[in-house]
BAROGU-527612 format. One record per residue (C-alpha): residue in three letters; chain; x, y, z. Coordinates in pm, whole numbers, plus 50000, padded with zeros to 5 digits. Layout:
N
REC   rest   kette      px      py      pz
REC    Ala       A       X       Y       Z
...
//
This chain:
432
REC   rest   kette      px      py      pz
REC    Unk       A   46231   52700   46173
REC    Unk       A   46172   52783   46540
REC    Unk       A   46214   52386   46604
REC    Unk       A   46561   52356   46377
REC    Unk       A   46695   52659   46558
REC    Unk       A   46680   52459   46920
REC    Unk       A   46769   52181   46732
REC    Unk       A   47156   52362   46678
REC    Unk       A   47136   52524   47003
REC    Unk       A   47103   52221   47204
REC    Unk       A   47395   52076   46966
REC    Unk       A   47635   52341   47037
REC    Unk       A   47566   52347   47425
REC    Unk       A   47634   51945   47400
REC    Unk       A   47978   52012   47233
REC    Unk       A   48090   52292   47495
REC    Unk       A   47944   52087   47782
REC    Unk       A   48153   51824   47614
REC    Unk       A   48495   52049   47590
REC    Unk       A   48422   52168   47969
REC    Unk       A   48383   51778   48102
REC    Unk       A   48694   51678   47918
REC    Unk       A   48909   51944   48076
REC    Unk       A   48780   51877   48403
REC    Unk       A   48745   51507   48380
REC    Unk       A   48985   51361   48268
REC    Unk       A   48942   50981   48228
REC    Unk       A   49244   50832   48423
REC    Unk       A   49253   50481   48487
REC    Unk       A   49266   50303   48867
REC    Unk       A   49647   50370   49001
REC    Unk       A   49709   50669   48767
REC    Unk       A   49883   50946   48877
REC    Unk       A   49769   51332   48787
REC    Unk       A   49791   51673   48940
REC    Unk       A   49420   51829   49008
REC    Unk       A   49403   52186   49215
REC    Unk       A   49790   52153   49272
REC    Unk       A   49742   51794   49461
REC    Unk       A   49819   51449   49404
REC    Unk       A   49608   51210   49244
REC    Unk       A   49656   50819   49193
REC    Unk       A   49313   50750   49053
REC    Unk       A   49048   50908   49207
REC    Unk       A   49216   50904   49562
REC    Unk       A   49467   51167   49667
REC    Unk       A   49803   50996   49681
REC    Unk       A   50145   51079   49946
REC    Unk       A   50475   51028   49792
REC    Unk       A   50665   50844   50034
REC    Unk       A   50976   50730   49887
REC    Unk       A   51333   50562   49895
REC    Unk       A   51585   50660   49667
REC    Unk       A   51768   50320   49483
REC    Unk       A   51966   50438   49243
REC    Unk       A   52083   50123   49115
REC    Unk       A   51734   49954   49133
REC    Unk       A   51728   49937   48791
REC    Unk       A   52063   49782   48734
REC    Unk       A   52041   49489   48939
REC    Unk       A   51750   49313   48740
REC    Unk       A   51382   49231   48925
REC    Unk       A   51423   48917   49017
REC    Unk       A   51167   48811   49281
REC    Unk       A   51449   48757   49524
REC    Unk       A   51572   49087   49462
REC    Unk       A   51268   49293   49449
REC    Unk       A   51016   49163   49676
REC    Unk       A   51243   49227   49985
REC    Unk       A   51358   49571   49885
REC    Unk       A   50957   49688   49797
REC    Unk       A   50903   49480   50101
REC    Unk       A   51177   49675   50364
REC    Unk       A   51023   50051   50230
REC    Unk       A   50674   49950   50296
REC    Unk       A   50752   49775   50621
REC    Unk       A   50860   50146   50804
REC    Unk       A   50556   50325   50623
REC    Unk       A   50714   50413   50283
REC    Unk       A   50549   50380   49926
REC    Unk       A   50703   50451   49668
REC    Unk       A   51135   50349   49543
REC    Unk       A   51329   50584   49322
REC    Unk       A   51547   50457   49059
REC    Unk       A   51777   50589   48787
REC    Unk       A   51703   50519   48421
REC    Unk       A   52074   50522   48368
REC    Unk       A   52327   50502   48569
REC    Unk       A   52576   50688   48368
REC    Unk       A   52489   51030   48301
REC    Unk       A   52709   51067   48003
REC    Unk       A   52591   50733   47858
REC    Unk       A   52457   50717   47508
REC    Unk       A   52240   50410   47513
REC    Unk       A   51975   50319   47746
REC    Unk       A   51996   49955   47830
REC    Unk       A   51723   49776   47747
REC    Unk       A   51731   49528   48049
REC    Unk       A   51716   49839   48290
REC    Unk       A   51374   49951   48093
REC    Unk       A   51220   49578   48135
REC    Unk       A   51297   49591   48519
REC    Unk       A   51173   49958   48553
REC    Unk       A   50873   49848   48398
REC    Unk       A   50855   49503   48596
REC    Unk       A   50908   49698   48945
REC    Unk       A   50620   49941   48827
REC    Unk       A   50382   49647   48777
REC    Unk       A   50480   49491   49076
REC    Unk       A   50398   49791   49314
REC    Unk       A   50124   49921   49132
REC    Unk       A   49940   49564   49243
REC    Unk       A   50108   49655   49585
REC    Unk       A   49961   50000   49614
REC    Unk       A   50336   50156   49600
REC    Unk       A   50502   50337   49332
REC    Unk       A   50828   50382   49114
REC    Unk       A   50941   50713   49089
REC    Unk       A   51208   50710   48733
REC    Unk       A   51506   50987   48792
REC    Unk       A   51609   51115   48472
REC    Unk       A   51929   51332   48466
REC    Unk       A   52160   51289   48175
REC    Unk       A   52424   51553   48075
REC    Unk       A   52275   51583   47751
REC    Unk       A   51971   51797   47630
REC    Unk       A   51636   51608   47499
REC    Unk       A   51622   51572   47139
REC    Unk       A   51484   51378   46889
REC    Unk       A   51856   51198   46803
REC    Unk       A   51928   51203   47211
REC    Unk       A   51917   50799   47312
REC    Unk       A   51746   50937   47679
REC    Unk       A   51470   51067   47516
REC    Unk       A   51391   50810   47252
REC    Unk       A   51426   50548   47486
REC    Unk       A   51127   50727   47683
REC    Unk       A   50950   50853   47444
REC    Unk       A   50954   50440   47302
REC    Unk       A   50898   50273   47646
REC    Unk       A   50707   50533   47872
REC    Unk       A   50445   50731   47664
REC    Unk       A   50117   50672   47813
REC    Unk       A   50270   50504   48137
REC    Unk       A   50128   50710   48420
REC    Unk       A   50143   50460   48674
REC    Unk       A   50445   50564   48767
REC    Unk       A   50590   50935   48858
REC    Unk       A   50871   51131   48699
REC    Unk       A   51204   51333   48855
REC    Unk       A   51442   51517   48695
REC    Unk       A   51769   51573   48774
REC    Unk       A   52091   51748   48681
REC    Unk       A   52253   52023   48460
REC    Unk       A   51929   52002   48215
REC    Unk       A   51677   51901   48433
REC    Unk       A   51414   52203   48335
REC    Unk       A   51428   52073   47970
REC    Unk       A   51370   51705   48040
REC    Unk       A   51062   51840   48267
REC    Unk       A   50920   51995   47959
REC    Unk       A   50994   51712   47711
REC    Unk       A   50839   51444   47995
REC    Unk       A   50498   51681   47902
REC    Unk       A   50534   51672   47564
REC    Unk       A   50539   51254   47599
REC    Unk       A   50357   51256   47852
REC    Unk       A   50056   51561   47870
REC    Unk       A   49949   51507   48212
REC    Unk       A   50268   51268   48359
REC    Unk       A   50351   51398   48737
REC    Unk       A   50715   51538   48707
REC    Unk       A   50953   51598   49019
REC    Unk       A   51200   51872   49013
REC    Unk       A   51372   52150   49208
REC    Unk       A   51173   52408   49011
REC    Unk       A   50898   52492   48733
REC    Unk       A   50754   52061   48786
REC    Unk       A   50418   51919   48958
REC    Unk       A   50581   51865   49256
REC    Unk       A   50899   52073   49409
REC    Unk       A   51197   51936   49589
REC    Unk       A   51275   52133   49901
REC    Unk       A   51566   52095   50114
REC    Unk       A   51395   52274   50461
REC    Unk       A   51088   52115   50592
REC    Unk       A   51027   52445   50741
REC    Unk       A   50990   52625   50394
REC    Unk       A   50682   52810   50337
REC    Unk       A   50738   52964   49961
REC    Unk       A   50577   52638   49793
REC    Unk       A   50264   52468   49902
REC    Unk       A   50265   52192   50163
REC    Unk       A   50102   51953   49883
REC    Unk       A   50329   52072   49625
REC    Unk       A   50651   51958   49824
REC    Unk       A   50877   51662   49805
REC    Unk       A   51092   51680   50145
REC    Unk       A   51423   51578   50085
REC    Unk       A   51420   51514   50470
REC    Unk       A   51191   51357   50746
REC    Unk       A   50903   51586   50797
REC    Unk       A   50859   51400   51154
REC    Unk       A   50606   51617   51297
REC    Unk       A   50377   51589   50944
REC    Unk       A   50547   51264   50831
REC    Unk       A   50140   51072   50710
REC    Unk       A   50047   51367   50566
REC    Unk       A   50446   51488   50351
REC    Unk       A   50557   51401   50018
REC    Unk       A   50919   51267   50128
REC    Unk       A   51248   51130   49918
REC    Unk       A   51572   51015   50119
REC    Unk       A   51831   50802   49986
REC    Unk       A   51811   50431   50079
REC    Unk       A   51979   50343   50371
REC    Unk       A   51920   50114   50719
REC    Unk       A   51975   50462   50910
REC    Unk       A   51680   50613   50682
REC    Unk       A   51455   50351   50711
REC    Unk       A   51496   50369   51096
REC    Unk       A   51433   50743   51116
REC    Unk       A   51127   50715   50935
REC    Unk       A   50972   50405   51095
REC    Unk       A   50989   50613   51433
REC    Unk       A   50865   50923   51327
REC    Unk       A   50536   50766   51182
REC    Unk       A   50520   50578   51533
REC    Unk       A   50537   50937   51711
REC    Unk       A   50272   51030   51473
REC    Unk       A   50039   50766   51511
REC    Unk       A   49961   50714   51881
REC    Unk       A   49904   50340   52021
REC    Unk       A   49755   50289   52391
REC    Unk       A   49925   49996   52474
REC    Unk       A   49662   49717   52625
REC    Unk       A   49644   49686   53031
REC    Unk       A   49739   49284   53045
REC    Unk       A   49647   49253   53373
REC    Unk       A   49246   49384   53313
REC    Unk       A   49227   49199   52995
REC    Unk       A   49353   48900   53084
REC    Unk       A   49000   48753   53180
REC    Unk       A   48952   48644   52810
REC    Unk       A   49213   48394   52859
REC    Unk       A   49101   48037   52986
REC    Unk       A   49344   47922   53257
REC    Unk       A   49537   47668   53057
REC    Unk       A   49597   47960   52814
REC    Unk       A   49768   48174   53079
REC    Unk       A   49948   47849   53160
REC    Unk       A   50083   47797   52800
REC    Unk       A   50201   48221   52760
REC    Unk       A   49939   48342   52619
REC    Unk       A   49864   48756   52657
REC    Unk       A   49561   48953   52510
REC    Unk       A   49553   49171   52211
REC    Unk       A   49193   49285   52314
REC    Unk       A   49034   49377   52651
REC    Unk       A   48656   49352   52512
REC    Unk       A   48614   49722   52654
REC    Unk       A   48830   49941   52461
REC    Unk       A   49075   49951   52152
REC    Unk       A   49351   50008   52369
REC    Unk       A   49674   49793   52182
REC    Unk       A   49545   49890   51836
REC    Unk       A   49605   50188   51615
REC    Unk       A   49406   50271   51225
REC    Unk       A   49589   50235   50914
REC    Unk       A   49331   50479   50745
REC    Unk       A   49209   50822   50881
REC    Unk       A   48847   50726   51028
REC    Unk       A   48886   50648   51382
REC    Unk       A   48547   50540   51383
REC    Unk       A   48572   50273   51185
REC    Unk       A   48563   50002   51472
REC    Unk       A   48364   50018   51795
REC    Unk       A   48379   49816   52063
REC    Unk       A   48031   49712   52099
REC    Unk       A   47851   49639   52496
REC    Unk       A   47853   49245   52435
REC    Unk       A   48239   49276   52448
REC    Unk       A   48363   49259   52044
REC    Unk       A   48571   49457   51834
REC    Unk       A   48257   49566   51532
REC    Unk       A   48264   49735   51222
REC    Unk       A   48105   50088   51164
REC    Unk       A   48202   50261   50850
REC    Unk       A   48437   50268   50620
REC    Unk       A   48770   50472   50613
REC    Unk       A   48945   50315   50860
REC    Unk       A   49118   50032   50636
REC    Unk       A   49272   49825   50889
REC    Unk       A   49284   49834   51268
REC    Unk       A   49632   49725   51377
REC    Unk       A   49846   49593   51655
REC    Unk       A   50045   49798   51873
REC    Unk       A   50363   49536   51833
REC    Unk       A   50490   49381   51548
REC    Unk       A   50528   49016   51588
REC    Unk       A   50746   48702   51395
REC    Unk       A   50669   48347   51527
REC    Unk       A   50340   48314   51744
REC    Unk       A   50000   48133   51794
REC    Unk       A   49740   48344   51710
REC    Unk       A   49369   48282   51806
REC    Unk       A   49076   48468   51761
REC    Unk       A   48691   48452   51673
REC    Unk       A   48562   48595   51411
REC    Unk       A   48181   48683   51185
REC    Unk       A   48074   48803   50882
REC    Unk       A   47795   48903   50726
REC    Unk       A   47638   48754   50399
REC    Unk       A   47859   48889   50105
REC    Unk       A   48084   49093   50328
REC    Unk       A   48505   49082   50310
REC    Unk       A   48719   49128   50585
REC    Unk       A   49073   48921   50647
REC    Unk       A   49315   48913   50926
REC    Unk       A   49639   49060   50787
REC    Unk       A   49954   48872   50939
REC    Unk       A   50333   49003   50873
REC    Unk       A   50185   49359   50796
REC    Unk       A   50385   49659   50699
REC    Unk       A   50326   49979   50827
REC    Unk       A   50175   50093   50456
REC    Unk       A   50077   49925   50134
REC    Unk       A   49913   49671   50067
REC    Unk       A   49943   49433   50368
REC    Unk       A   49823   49142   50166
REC    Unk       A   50079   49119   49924
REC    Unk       A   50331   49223   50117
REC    Unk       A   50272   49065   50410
REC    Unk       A   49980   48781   50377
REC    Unk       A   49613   48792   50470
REC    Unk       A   49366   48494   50608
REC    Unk       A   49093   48561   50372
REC    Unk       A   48768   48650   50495
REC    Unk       A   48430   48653   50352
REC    Unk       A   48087   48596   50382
REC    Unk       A   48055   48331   50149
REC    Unk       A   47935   48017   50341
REC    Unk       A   47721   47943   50062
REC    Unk       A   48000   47867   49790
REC    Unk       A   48115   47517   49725
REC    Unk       A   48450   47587   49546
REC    Unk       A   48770   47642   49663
REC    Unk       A   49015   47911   49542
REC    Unk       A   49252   48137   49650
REC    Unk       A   48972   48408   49723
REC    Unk       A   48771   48252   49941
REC    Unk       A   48754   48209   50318
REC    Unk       A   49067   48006   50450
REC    Unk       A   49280   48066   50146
REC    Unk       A   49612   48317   50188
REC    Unk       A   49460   48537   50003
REC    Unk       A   49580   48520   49611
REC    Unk       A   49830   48270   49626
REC    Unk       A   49653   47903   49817
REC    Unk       A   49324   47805   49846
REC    Unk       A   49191   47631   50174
REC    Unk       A   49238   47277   50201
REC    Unk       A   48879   47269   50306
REC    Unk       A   48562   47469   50354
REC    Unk       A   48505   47508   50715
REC    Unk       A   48357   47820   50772
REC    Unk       A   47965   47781   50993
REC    Unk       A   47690   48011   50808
REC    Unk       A   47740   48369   50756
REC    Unk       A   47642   48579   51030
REC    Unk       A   47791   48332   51350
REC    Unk       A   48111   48335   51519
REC    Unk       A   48389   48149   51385
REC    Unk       A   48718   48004   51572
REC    Unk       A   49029   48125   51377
REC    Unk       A   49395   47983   51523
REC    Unk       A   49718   48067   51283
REC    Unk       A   50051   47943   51363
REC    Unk       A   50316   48116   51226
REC    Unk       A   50695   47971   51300
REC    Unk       A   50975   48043   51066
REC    Unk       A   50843   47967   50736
REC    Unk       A   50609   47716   50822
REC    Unk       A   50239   47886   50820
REC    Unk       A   49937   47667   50958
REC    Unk       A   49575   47794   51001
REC    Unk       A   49274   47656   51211
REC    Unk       A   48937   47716   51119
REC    Unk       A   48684   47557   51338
REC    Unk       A   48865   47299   51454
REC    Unk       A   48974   47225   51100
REC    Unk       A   49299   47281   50900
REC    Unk       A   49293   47499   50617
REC    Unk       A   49634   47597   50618
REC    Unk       A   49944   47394   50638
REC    Unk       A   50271   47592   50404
REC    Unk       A   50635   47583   50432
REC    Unk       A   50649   47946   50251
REC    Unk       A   50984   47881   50168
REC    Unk       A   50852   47659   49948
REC    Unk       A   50605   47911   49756
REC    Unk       A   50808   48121   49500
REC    Unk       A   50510   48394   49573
REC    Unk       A   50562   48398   49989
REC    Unk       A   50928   48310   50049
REC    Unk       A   51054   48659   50009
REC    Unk       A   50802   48820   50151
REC    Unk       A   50852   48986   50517
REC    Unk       A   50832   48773   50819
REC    Unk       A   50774   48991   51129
REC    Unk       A   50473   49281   51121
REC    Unk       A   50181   49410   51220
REC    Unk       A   49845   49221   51295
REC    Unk       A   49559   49345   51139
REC    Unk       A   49193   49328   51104
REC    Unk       A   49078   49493   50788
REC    Unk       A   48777   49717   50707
REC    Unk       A   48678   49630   50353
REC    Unk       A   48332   49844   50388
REC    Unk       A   48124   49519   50501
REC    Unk       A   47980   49455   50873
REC    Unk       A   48207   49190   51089
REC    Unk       A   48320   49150   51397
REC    Unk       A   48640   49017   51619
REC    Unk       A   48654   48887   51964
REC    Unk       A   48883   48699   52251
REC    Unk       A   49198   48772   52045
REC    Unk       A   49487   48617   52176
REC    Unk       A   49862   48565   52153
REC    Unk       A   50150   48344   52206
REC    Unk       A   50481   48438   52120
REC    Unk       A   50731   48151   52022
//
């Protein structure tokens, strides 16, 4: 009796344990966005709202020529995230179904680009099971959490509360009663820091604010030059780091990018500034993790770039070329993969040589993990060609690569921390 009595016991502690994890742990998927403690989530990573308001984004279809550059120009000055209307007449009553397909196609496209859509709903109509708005959301966006939600207009609290009822734990934007609250003044102090969406530039908080402005050159400006105020660069002394530079180099224009003493000329993507050391035998090495990419002070467009580089067995790294300021450099941008896989035979687009996701390397020609590799890329126009040991991997006219030719062409140079040991030395420029 004793033993059938801890028998239901131990059953009902499973089930509340059970009800307790499922509150509290809720299963969402990589890239999913959720509110937890009043902050937000995009997986399991705390996420920043950064955002440009399109309101005809949705209108003009998602062609690649179309929406690559316009993702592209937001993450280029540090932004995240593009805001689009579902329709663009408020008193319409149909939803067209070519604006749903590109919503949805622009969502895909930055989820796999670490960015975000953000979907402004704000018809002149209540939600209601005959209303067009709401079937049209309830149809295409129950369950869709990789993007946010914003409502707008006369009847914006009852769209708010009919978003929850399609979507439980969807993030909604608002001026009032949502996840997240719009606020005019950057100086309020009546709602949480976290909890605000600035409809202004936050400049002295700008990496750290939840931010929507309309879309404009004037905007995008503003906001590339307060996150350059907020994140510090040393430029590099030319003159004392010039000794890594053979004579013939100084000859052809070459300058520095690294002094083999300090990390003057380079600023972190991520929030550890201990990421990269410089370590006593004069190269740039890896620490720990949290740093994601150190980057260049300067953007640059056409240039010889040259470098050495090591890895160790397993490890990933990449040198990011064309980088924005945020996002994901890579597909935005393009990256030199990196890894330490000297031992693989095959060729792809993922291993060391290839621009990473889109062409393998013409050949293998990486020496055995753990020694220094020579790296040389030549970027001029849209003609791309990369070096490895004295061998070419590289050779692309990206105007000729539906994937690359709208991508941007002038950034940031970056060497990335992927949480594996490497190292970087005698890095070197030429502008053309």
């Amino acid at each position: 009796m004793k033993y059938k009595r801890n028998i239901i016991l131990a059953t009902f502690a499973l089930f509340i344990f059970s009800l307790y994890s499922s509150c509290y742990s809720l299963p969402f998927k990589d890239r999913e966005f959720h509110i937890k403690d009043g902050t937000l989530y995009r997986g399991k990573d705390t996420y920043t709202l950064q955002s440009f308001y399109v309101p005809d984004a949705a209108q003009k279809g998602a062609e690649l020529k179309t929406m690559v550059p316009l993702l592209a120009s937001i993450a280029e000055v540090g932004g995240d995230a593009v805001a689009m209307d579902l329709i663009s007449d408020v008193n319409a009553n149909t939803v067209d179904t070519k604006a749903i397909e590109t919503i949805k196609t622009y969502a895909d496209r930055a989820k796999d680009q670490y960015m975000t859509v953000i979907l402004r709903i704000a018809p002149n109509t209540k939600p209601g099971r005959k209303d067009p708005v709401f079937n049209a959301l309830k149809q295409n966006f129950k369950g869709l959490l990789t993007i946010v939600y914003w409502t707008d207009g006369p009847y914006a609290e009852e769209w708010t509360k009919a978003l929850k009822k399609i979507n439980k734990y969807g993030v909604v934007i608002s001026k009032k009663n949502a996840d997240l609250i719009l606020s005019e003044d950057v100086n309020q102090t009546n709602i949480p820091f976290e909890k605000t969406v600035f409809l202004s530039i936050p400049e002295k908080q700008i990496r750290k604010a939840h931010f929507l402005l309309p879309y404009s050159k004037e905007n995008l400006n503003l906001v590339d030059e307060a996150f350059a105020k907020n994140t510090p660069c040393t430029e590099i002394d030319l003159n004392t780091a010039s000794s890594i530079l053979t004579e013939e180099e100084r000859q052809e224009g070459f300058i520095p990018l690294f002094d083999g003493k300090t990390l003057n000329g380079w600023w972190y993507l991520g929030d550890n500034n201990e990421t990269f050391t410089v370590n006593p035998k004069g190269f740039i090495e890896w620490k720990s993790k949290g740093g994601k990419a150190l980057m260049t002070c300067n953007r640059y467009d056409n240039f010889i770039l040259r470098l050495e580089w090591m890895i160790e067995k397993g490890g990933n790294t990449g040198v990011w070329v064309w980088a924005p300021r945020a996002s994901r450099a890579s597909k935005i941008g393009f990256e030199v993969q990196i890894l330490g896989d000297s031992d693989r035979t095959d060729l792809t687009d993922d291993t060391t040589g290839a621009i990473y996701k889109v062409i393998p390397p013409k050949v293998k020609a990486m020496k055995p993990d753990g020694e220094w590799n020579d790296l040389e890329i030549i970027c001029n126009g849209s003609h791309v060609k990369v070096t490895l040991n004295g061998q070419v991997v590289q050779d692309a006219n990206f105007d000729e690569v539906e994937e690359l030719k709208y991508r941007l062409r002038k950034g940031f140079i970056g060497v990335t921390d992927h949480g594996n040991y490497c190292g970087f030395r005698n890095i070197r420029i030429k502008p053309l």
